[in-house]
GUMAR-571732 format. One record per atom (N, C-alpha, C): x, y, z; residue in one letter. Coordinates in steps of 0.02 Angstrom, whole numbers, plus 50000, padded with zeros to 5 digits. Atoms other than C-alpha are relative to their C-alpha. Example, Ala and Ser with C-alpha at 12.3 -4.5 7.8 and 13.67 -1.06 7.14 Angstrom:
GUMAR-571732
500454994150000A;506154977550390A;500455006050000A;499584994149997S;506844994750357S;499615005550037S;
***
This chain:
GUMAR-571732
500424994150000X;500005000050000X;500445006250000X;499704999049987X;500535014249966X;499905006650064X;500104998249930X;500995026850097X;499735007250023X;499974992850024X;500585043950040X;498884998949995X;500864999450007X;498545051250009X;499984996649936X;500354998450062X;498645051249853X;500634995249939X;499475006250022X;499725037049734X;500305003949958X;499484997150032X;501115047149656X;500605001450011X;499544997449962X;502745049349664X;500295005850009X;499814991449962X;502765067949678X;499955001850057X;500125000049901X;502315067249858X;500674996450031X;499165003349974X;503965056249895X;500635004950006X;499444994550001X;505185067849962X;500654996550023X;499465003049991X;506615056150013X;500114991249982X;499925008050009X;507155036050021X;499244996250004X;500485005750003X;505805023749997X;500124993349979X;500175009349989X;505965004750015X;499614997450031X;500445004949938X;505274991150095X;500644998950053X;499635000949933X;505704987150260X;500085006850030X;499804993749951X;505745005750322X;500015000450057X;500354999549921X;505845009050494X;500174991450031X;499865005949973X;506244990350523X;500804998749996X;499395003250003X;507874979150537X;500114997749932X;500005003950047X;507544973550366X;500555005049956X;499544997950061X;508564986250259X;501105000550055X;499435000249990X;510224984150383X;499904992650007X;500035009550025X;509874963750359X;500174998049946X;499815001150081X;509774966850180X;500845000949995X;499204998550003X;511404977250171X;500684997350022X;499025005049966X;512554964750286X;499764993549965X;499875006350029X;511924950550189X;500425000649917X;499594998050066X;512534960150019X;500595002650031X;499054999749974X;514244964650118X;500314994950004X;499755004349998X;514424948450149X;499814996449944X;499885003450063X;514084942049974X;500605002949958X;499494996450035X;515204955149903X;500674998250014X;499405001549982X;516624950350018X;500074992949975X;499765007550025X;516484931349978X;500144997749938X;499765000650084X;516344934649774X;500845004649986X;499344997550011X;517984946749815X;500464996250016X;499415006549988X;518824931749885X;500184994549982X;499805005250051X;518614918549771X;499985003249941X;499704997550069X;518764930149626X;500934999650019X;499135002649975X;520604931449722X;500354996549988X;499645006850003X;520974916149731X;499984997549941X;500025003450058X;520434910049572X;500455005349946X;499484995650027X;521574926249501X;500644998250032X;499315000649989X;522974920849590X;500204994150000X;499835006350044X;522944902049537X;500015002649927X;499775001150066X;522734906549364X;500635003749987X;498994999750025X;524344916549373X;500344998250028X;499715002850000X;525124906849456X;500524994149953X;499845003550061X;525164894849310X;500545003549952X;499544994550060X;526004909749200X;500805000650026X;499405000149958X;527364910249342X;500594994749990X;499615004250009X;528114894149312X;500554999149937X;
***
C-alpha cells in the first residue's frame, strides 16, 4: 500500500523501500556485504591460481 494520500510519486520527498523503519534494510545490506566480500575472495583466489600457472 502505498503510503502517501494520494498514489504518486511527487509526494515522495526522500528514500523509499521496503522494510522502512524496520531491521530489514540493515539485514539486507550485511547480507550484500557479505556476498560482496565472499565473490571478492574467490575472485582472488581464482586470480591468483590462474597466474600462478604463468609464473612457472
Amino acid at each position: 500500500m502505498f503510503p502517501y494520500a494520494e498514489a504518486t510519486w511527487d509526494v515522495v520527498d526522500g528514500a523509499m523501500f521496503m522494510g522502512w523503519g524496520s531491521a530489514l534494510p540493515g539485514l539486507t545490506t550485511a547480507i550484500a556485504a557479505i556476498i560482496c566480500v565472499v565473490v571478492l575472495v574467490v575472485g582472488q583466489g581464482s586470480e591468483t591460481a590462474k597466474a600462478k600457472r604463468f609464473d612457472k
